[in-house]
C-alpha positions in Angstrom: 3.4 7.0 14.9 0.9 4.5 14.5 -1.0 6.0 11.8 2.0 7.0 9.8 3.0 3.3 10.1 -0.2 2.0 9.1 0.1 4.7 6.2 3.5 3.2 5.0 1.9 -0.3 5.1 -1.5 0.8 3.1 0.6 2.3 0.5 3.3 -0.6 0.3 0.7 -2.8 -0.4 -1.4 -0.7 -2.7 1.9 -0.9 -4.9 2.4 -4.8 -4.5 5.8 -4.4 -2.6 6.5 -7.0 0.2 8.2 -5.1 3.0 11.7 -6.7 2.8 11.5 -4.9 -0.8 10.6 -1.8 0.4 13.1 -1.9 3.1 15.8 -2.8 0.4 14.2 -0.1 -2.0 15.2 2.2 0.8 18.3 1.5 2.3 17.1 0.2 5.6 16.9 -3.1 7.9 13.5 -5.2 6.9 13.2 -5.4 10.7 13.1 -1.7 11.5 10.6 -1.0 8.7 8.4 -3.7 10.7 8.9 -1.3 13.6 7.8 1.5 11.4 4.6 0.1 10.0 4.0 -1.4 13.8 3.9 2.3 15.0 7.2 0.8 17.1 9.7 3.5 16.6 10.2 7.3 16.1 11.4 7.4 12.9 13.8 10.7 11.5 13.2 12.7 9.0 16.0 11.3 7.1 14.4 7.8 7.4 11.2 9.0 6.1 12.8 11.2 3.1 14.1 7.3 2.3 10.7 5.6 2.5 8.5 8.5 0.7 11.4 8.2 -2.0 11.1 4.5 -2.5 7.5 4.7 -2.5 7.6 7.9 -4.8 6.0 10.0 -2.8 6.4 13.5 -0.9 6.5 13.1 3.0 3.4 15.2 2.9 1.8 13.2 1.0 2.5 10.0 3.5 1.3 12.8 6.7 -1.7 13.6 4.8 -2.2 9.2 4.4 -1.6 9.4 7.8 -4.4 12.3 8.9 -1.7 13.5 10.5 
C-alpha cells in the first residue's frame, strides 16, 4: 500500500492539487487520504474508483504508477 500511496501523492502533485482538494474532489476525509498517500490504510475498491476519478484516471493506470 505504500507504493500505491506514494503513486496517489506523485500524481496529485504532478496536477498542482493540495490534498485537502483532492480529498474534497473525491468525497473523502482529508485525513484518511493522508493515510492513503502514507501507505497507512487498506483502501477499497470503491475508495480508489473515487480517487482515480478525481484524478481522471483508470485504477490501472494508478497500479501501473504504483509498479504494482
Amino acid at each position: 500500500m505504500v507504493d500505491l500511496g506514494a503513486a496517489i501523492r506523485k500524481t496529485r502533485k504532478k496536477l498542482g492539487l493540495s490534498q485537502e482538494a483532492l480529498a474534497i474532489d473525491a468525497g473523502l476525509d482529508r485525513s484518511y487520504m493522508g493515510g492513503i498517500e502514507r501507505g497507512e490504510h487498506n483502501i477499497s475498491v470503491v475508495n480508489m474508483q473515487k480517487i482515480a476519478d478525481a484524478l481522471s484516471l483508470k485504477i490501472s493506470k494508478l497500479f501501473e504508477k504504483a509498479d504494482l
